[in-house]
C-alpha positions as CSV (number, residue, x, y, z in Angstrom):
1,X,22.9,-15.9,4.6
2,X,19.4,-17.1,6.6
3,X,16.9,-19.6,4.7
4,X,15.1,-16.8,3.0
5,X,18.0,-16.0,1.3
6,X,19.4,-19.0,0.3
7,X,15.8,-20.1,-0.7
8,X,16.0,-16.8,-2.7
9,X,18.4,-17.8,-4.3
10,X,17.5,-21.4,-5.6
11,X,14.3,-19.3,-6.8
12,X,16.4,-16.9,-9.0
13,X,18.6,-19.8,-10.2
14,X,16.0,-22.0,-11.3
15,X,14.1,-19.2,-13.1
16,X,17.4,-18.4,-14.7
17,X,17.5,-21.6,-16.1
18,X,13.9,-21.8,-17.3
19,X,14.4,-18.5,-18.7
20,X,17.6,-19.6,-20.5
21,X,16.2,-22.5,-21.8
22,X,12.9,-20.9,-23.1
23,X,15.0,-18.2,-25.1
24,X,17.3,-20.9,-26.5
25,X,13.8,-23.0,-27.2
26,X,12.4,-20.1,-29.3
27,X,15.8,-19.8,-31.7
28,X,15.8,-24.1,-31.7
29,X,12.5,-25.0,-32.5
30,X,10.7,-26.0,-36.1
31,X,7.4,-24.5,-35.8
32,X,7.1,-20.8,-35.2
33,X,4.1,-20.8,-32.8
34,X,5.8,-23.4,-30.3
35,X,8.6,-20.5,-30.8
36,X,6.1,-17.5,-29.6
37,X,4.9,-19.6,-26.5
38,X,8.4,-20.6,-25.7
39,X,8.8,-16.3,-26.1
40,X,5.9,-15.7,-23.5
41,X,7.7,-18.4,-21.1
42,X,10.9,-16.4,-21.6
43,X,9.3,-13.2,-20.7
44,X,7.5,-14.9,-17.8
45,X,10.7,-16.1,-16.2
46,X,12.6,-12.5,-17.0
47,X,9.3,-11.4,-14.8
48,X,9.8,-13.7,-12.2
49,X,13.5,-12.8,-11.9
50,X,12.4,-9.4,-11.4
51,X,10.4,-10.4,-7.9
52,X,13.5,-12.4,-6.8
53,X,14.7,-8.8,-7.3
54,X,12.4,-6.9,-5.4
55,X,11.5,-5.0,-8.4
56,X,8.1,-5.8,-8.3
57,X,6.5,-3.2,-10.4
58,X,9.0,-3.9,-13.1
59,X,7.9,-7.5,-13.1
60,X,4.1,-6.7,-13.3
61,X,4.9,-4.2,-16.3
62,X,6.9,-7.1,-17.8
63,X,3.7,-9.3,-17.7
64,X,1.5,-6.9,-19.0
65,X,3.6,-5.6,-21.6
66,X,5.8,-8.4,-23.0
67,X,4.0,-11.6,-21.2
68,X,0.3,-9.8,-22.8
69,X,0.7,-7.1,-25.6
70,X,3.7,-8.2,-27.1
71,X,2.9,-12.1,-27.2
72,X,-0.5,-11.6,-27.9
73,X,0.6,-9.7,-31.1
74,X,2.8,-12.3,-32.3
75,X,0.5,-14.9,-32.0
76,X,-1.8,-12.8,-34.3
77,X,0.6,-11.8,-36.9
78,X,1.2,-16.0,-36.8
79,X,-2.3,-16.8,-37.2
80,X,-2.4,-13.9,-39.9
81,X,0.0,-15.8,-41.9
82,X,-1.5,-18.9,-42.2
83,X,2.1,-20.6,-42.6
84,X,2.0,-22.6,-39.4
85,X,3.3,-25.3,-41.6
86,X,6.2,-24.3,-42.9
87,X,9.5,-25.1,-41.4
88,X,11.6,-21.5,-40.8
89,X,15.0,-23.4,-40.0
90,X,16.5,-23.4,-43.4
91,X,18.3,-20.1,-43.9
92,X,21.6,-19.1,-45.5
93,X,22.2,-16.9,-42.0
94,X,22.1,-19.6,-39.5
95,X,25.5,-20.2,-38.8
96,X,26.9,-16.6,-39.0
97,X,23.9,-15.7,-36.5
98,X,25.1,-18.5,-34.4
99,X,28.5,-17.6,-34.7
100,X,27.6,-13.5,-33.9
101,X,25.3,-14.3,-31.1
102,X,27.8,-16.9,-29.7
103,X,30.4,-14.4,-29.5
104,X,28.0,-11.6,-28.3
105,X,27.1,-13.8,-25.2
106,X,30.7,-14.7,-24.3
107,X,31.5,-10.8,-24.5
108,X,28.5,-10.6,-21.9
109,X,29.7,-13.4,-19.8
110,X,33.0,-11.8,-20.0
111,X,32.1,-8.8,-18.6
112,X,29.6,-9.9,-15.9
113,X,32.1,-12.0,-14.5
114,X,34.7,-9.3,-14.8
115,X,32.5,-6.6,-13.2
116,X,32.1,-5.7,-9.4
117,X,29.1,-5.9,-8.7
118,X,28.2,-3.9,-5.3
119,X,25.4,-5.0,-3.3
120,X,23.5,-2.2,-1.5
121,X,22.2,-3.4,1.9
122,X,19.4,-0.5,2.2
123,X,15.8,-1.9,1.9
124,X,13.5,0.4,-1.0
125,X,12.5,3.6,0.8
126,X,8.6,3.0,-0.3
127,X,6.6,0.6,-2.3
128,X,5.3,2.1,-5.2
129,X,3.3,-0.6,-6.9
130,X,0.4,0.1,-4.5
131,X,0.4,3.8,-5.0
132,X,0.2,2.8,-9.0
133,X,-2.2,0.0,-8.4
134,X,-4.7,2.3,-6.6
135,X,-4.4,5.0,-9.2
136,X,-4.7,2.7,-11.6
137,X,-8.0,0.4,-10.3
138,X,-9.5,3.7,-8.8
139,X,-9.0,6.6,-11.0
140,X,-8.3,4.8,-14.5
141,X,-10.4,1.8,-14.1
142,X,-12.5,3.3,-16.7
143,X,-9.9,3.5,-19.6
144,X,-8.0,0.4,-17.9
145,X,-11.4,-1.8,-19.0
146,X,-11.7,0.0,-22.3
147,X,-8.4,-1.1,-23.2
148,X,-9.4,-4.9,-22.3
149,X,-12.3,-5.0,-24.3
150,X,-10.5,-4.0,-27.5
151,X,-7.9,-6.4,-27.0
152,X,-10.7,-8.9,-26.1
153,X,-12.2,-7.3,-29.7
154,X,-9.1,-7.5,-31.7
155,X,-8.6,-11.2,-30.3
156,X,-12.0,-12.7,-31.3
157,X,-11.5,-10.3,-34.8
158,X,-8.1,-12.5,-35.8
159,X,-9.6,-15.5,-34.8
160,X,-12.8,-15.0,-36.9
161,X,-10.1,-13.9,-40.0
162,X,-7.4,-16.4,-39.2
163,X,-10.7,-19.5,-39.4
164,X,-11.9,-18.4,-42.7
165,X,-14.9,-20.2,-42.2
């Protein structure tokens, strides 16, 4: 393996463990908004494993979709519910989700480390994340900015309601 690869590799470990840690943050923590951003750091590293990958449209659809849509959503239903104060950790399914999700992941560990995993040693045929990104900034720009200013509208919208001013 050159440098590139083994630098490759740190790169994917270390996001691994960011990634990791972030998901285990957002099931550990008190307050349910430190959980959502945790959430957004999770899906961040997920999308940064995905470069390490080569999967790079994957990785910008996992930013805009999870990293923007999906976070941005939770943080309004949160600031909908005006119950930032309230502890969520005291529930009588704690320990049997700890229990179930424990033995989930050893089943998934199980099998990863059980599985042979071939490694193809063909390069992608084509990139298509520039034949999307020109379709989408050239011939749906229009629709593409529409779409950002009602998220923009929706945003200002729940922080007007959330303030109650």
């Amino acid at each position: 393996m050159n440098d590139s690869g083994v630098a490759l590799s740190v790169v994917f470990y270390v996001l691994s463990i960011i990634t990791v840690g972030a998901a285990i943050g957002v099931v550990t923590v008190r307050n349910i908004f430190h959980a959502a951003l945790l959430l957004v750091l999770a899906f961040v590293g997920v999308a940064g494993l995905y470069i390490t990958l080569h999967a790079d449209f994957i990785a910008a659809v996992q930013i805009l979709i999870y990293a923007g849509a999906v976070a941005i959503l939770l943080v309004f239903a949160i600031m909908m519910t005006h119950n930032l104060n309230e502890d969520t950790s005291s529930s009588l399914l704690r320990w049997p989700a700890l229990i179930m999700s424990t033995l989930v992941g050893v089943v998934i560990v199980g099998y990863a480390f059980a599985t042979n995993w071939p490694v193809s040693s063909q390069q992608p045929v084509f990139n298509t994340t520039v034949e999307l990104a020109n379709v989408l900034f050239n011939k749906f720009v229009m629709p593409f900015e529409v779409a950002s200013i009602l998220l923009l509208a929706a945003m200002v919208g729940a922080i007007v309601l959330a303030r109650g001013d």
